[in-house]
ZAMARGU-4260 file (C-alpha; in steps of 0.2 Angstrom, whole numbers, plus 5000, padded with zeros to 4 digits):
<rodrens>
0) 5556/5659/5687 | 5555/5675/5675 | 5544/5677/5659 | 5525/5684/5657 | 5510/5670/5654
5) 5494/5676/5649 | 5499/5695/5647 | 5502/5695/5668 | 5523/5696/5671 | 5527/5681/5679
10) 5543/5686/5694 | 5547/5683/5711 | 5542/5664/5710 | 5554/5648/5714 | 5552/5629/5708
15) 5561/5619/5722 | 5563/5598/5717 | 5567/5584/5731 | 5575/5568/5723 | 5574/5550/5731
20) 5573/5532/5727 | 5556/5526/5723 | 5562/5504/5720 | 5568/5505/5703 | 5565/5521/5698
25) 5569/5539/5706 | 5555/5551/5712 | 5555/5571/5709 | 5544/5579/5723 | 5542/5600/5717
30) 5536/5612/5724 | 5531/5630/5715 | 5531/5641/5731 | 5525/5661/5732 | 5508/5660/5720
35) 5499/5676/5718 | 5481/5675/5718 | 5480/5683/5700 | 5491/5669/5695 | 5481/5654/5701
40) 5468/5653/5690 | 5483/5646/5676 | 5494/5637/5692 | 5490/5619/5682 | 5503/5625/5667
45) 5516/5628/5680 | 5519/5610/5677 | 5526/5614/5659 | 5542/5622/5669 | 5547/5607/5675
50) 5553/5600/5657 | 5572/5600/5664 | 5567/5587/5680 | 5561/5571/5671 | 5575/5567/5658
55) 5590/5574/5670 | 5584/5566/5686 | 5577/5550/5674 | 5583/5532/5679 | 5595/5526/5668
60) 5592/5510/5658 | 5602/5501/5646 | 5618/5511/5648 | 5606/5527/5643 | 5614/5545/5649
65) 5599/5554/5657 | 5602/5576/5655 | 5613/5576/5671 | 5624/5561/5666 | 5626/5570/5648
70) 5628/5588/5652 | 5635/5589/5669 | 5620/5603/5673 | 5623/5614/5660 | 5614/5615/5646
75) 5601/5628/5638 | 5585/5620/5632 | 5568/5628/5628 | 5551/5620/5622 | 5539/5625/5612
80) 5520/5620/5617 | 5506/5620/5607 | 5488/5617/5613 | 5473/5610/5605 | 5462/5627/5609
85) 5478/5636/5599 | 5487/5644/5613 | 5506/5644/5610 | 5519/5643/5625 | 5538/5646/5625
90) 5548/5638/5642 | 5567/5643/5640 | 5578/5633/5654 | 5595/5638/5657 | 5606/5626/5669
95) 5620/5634/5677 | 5628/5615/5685 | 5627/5611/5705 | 5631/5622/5718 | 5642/5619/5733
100) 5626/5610/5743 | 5623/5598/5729 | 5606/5609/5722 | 5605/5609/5702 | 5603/5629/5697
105) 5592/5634/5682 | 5584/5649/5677 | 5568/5647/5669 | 5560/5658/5656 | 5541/5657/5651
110) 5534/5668/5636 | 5515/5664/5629 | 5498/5659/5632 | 5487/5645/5639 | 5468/5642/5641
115) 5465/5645/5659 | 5459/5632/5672 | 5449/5633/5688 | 5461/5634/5703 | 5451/5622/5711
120) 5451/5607/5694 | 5460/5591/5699 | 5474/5592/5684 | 5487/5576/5679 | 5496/5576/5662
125) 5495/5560/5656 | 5510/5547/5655 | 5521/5550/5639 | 5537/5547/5630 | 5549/5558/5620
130) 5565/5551/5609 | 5578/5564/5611 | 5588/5563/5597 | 5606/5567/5594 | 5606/5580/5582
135) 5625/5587/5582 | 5641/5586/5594 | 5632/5593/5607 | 5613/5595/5602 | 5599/5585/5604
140) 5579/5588/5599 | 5564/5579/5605 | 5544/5581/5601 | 5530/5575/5608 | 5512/5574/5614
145) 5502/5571/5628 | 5485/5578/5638 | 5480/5587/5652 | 5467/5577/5663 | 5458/5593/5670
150) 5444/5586/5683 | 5442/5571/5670 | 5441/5580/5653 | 5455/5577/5642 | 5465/5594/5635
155) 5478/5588/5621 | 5495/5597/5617 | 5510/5594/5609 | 5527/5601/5609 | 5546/5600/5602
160) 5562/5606/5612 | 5578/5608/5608 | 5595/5608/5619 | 5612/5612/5618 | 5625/5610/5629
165) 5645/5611/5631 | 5652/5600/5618 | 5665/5591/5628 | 5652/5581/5637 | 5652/5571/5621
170) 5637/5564/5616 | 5625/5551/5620 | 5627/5532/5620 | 5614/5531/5607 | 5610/5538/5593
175) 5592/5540/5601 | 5587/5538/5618 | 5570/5536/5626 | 5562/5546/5639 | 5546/5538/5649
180) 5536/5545/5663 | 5521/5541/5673 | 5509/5555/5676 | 5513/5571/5683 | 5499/5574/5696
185) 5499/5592/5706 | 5491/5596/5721 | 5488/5617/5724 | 5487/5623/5742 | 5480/5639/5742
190) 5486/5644/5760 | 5502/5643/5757 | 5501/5648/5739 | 5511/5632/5732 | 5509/5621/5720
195) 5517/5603/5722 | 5521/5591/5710 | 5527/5572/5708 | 5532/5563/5693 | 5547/5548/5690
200) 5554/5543/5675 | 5566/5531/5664 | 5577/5533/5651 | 5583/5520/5639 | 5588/5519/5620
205) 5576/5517/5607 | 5580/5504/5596 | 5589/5487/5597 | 5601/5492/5584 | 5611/5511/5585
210) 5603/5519/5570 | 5590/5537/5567 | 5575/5535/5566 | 5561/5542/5554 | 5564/5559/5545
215) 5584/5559/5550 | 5599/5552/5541 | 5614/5546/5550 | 5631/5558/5548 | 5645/5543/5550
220) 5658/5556/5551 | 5654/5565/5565 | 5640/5553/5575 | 5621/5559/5575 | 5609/5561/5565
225) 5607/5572/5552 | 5589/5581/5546 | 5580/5576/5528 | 5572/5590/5521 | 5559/5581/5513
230) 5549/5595/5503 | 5568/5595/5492 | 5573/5576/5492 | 5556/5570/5490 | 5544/5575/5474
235) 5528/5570/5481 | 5530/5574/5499 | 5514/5585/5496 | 5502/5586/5485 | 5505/5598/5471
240) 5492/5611/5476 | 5499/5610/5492 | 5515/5620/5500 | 5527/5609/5510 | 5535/5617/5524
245) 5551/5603/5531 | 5551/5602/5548 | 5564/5595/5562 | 5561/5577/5556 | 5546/5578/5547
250) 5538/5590/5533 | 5520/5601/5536 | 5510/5601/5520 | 5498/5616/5522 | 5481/5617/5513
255) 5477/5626/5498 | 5462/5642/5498 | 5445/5634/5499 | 5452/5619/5511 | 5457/5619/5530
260) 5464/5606/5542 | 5452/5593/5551 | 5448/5596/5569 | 5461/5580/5570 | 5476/5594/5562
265) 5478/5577/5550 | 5470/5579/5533 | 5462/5594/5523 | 5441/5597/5522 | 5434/5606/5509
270) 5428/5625/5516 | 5410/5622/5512 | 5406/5643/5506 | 5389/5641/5501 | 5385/5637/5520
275) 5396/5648/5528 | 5400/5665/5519 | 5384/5664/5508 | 5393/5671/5492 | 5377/5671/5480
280) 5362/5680/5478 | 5353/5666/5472 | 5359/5647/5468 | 5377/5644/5476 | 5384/5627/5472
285) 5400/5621/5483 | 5414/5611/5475 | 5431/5604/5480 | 5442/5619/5485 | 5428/5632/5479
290) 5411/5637/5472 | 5400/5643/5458 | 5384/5654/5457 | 5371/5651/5447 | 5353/5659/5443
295) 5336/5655/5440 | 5326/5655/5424 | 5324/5673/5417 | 5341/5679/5424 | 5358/5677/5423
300) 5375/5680/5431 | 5385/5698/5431 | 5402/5704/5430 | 5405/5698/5448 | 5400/5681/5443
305) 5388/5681/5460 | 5374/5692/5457 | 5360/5688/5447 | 5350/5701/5436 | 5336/5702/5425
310) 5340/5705/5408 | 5336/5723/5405 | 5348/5725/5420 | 5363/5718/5411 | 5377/5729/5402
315) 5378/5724/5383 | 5396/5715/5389 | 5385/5704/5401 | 5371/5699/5389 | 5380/5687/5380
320) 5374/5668/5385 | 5380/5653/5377 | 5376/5634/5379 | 5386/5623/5372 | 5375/5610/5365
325) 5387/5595/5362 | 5391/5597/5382 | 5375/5599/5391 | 5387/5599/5406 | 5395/5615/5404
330) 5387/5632/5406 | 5396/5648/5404 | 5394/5667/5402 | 5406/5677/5391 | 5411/5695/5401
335) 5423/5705/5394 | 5431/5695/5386 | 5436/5683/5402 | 5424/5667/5404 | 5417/5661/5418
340) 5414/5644/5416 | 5402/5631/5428 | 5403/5613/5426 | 5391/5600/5433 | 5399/5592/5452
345) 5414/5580/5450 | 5421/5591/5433 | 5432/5605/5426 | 5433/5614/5412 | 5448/5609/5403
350) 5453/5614/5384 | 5434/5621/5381 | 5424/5607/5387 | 5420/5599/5406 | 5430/5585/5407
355) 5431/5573/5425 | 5439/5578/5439 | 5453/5568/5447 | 5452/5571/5465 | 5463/5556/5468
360) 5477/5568/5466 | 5474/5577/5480 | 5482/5564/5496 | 5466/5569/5508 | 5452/5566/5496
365) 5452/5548/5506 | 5455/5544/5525 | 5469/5535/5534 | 5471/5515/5526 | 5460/5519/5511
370) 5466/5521/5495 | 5456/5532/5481 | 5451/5525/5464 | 5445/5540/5453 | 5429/5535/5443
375) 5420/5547/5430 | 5413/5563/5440 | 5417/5555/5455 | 5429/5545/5467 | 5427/5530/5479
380) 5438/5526/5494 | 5444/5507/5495 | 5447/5500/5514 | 5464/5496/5516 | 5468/5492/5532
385) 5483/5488/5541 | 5489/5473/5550 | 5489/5480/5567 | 5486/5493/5563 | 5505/5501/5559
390) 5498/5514/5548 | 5514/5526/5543 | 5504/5546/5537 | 5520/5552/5528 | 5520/5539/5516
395) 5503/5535/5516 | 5509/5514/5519 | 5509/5501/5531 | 5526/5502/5538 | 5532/5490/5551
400) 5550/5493/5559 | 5555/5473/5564 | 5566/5482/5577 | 5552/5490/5585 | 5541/5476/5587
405) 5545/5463/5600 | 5539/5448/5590 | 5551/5455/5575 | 5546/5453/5558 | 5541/5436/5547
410) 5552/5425/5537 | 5570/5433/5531 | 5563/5450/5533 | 5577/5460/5546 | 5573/5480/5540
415) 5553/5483/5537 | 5537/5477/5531 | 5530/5489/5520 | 5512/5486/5512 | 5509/5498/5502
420) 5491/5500/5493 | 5491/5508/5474 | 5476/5510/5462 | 5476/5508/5442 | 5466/5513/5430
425) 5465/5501/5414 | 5462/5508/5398 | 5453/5494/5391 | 5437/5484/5396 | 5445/5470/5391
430) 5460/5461/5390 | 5473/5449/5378 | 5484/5436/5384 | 5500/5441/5389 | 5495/5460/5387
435) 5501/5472/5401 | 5489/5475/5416 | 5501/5485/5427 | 5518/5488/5426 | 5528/5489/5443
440) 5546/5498/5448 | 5548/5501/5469 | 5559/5513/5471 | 5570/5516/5486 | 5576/5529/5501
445) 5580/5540/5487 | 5572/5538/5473 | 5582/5527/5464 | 5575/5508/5456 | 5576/5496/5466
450) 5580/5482/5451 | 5584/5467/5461 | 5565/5465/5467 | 5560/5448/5468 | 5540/5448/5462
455) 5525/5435/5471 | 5506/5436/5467 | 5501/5432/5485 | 5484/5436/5483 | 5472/5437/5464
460) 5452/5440/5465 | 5452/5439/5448 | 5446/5422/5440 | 5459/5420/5431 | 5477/5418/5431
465) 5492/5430/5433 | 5509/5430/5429 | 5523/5442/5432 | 5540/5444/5420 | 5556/5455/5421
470) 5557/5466/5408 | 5573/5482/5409 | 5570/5477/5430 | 5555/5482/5430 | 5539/5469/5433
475) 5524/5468/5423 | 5508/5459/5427 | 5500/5453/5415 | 5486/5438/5410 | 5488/5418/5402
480) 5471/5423/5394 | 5456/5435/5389 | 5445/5442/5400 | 5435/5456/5402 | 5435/5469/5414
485) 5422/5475/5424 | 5420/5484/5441 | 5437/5484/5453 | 5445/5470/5459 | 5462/5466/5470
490) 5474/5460/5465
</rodrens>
């Protein structure tokens, strides 16, 4: 073991691994021998060099190949560990095959930080699962997430890993194979300045029928699954506002100024700057992605569109104030020639007047199973929940894989349920027989219409009754009589 952890060089340390036969499944005992005492205090994240020992010593299931049955030994591999605190570790593994007394050889690299730990802290990682994933003729990647039980207090991580190894080995039966351990416990002995470990695990493949999963695309010619670059194939995989970074399997949409990640890293919060930075010398008012100053009677705003000043204070540029009488909602100050305009909450100032404010267009103005219906100045958030609970956040759906579920999935259905919720706006207060309340088109994988949908009202609040026609494939929904509108309904 090489590397440097924490700004301290790591050398002159070896990680020893016993194998045997627990019943079913085999049991790895490791031990992390010659310790210094300057390194104990981050001796619990030595467990993070033992990535190598689960899925090559794993049981085999199914016809599954764990690492050793794949790659024979040799193989490179490094992981990429990120914690919840926002320490980053890199682990490089290196397996050079068996030596002549039956011992796997790998070097092992180690390059970051973690949040340091009490020698003395009782520390498991919890039980987790990894798909490793057949990217190429001889690559595979995996990603994951788990927690660090430190004397009871839970420490969340994640990481990905990539490995490559010698492309005669072939690849794997499956197209994705799954990787499940119990916890990894370690025990530190401060005497002999080890650190031991034990963990088993199982591999197995993932999914009753050979195919990629989520975020990848099957390559027939050459056998393994193939990347999607979302951000490119998919128009709306972000929100306009937003910057979409694709990543192995998945996309990263990252929040515009004036927003940042939730402590749960899943949707965006508005950066509240009146409370935090104090921008304005007298009245600040926060809005979605920004702020506005404004000023008391008797003054009004500078050139800085911050700072208020008394009148005999105010450059003959910065004197002119106009209210716009037919929009009691907009008030704005005329500098130079640029203006700085300030609507009421829930508005913008769009083609010289404050008009409303969609914030349905921004994907995190609601939670997990809601969907947003924009209302005038404002937004409310529907529940929709999920049947259990099968809630998919790259598509914002309910997505149930029948392959994944023991029980399957009902009726004639042998892909997926998908459920998902939409909201519409109608343009009228009331309606005429026969007239068009929505007009539906499902599209597919890629974006093209899926024309041969066959349409069922399964569920109407509405008092009154609905019908749906084929019109150029598409479906519209429409009423057998008048009624008014009033409020939301489902439908």
């Amino acid at each position: 073991i090489s590397g440097e952890l924490n700004g301290e060089k790591v050398e002159g340390m070896y990680l020893d691994a016993d194998i045997t036969q627990d019943g079913p499944k085999q049991l790895v005992t490791a031990t992390v021998k010659d310790i210094l005492k300057a390194q104990a205090n981050w001796f619990p994240y030595l467990t993070f060099l033992m990535p190598p020992l689960p899925w090559n010593t794993a049981s085999e299931k199914e016809k599954a190949n764990n690492g050793y049955t794949l790659t024979n030994g040799n193989f490179t591999e490094e992981s990429r560990f990120q914690f919840a605190t926002g320490q980053e570790l890199v682990v490089r593994h290196k397996g050079k095959g068996v030596d002549k007394e039956g011992a796997l050889k790998v070097d092992i690299e180690v390059v970051g930080k973690v949040p340091m730990i009490q020698p003395t802290a009782s520390v498991v990682i919890s039980p987790y699962t990894e798909d490793y994933i057949q990217t190429g003729p001889n690559s595979l990647y995996t990603s994951s997430r788990s927690s660090l039980d430190v004397d009871g207090k839970k420490h969340p991580f994640t990481w990905n890993r990539t490995v490559v190894y010698d492309r005669s080995q072939g690849t794997m039966p499956y197209l994705v194979e799954k990787l499940s351990t119990d916890e990894i416990a370690s025990q530190y002995n401060p005497k002999y300045k080890q650190l031991n470990f034990k963990v088993s695990s199982e591999i197995s493949r993932k999914f009753h029928h050979n195919r990629c999963p989520q975020g990848f695309r099957l390559d027939p010619e050459h056998h393994h699954c193939s990347d999607i670059d979302e951000c490119k194939e998919w128009k709306k995989a972000c929100h306009k506002s937003q910057i979409c970074e694709n990543q192995f399997g998945s996309y990263h949409c990252q929040c515009q100024p004036g927003f940042r990640l939730s402590p749960d890293g899943i949707k965006c919060i508005d950066v509240n700057e009146c409370e935090e930075s104090k921008p304005c010398s007298h009245n600040c008012h926060n809005t979605r992605g920004s702020f506005y100053c404004s000023c008391p009677p008797q003054l009004a705003l500078g050139h800085s569109g911050r700072s208020c000043k008394a009148w005999g204070e105010l450059d003959v540029s910065e004197s002119r104030e106009f209210y716009d009488e037919s929009n009691p909602d907009a008030l704005f100050l005329e500098a130079n020639a640029v203006e700085s305009v300030a609507c009421a909450p829930g508005l913008v100032w769009d083609n010289n007047k404050c008009s409303d404010l969609n914030e349905c267009t921004n994907e995190n103005a609601c939670v997990e199973e809601e969907v947003c219906i924009n209302t005038q100045g404002s937004y409310h958030c529907m529940p929709t929940p999920c049947v259990n609970s099968y809630w998919d956040q790259i598509s914002r759906s309910c997505i149930k894989m029948c392959d994944e579920w023991p029980e399957g999935c009902s009726g004639n259905t042998t892909i997926a349920e998908i459920v998902k919720h939409e909201a519409v706006m109608l343009n009228s207060s009331s309606l005429r027989p026969y007239e068009e309340l929505v007009k539906l088109q499902p599209l597919g994988l890629h974006l093209e219409p899926l024309t041969r949908t066959v349409y069922d009202i399964t569920s109407n609040k509405l008092d009154v009754p609905l019908r749906i026609r084929i019109e150029n494939g598409e479906g519209i929904l429409y009423a057998l009589k008048y009624f008014p509108i009033n409020g939301i309904t489902r439908v």
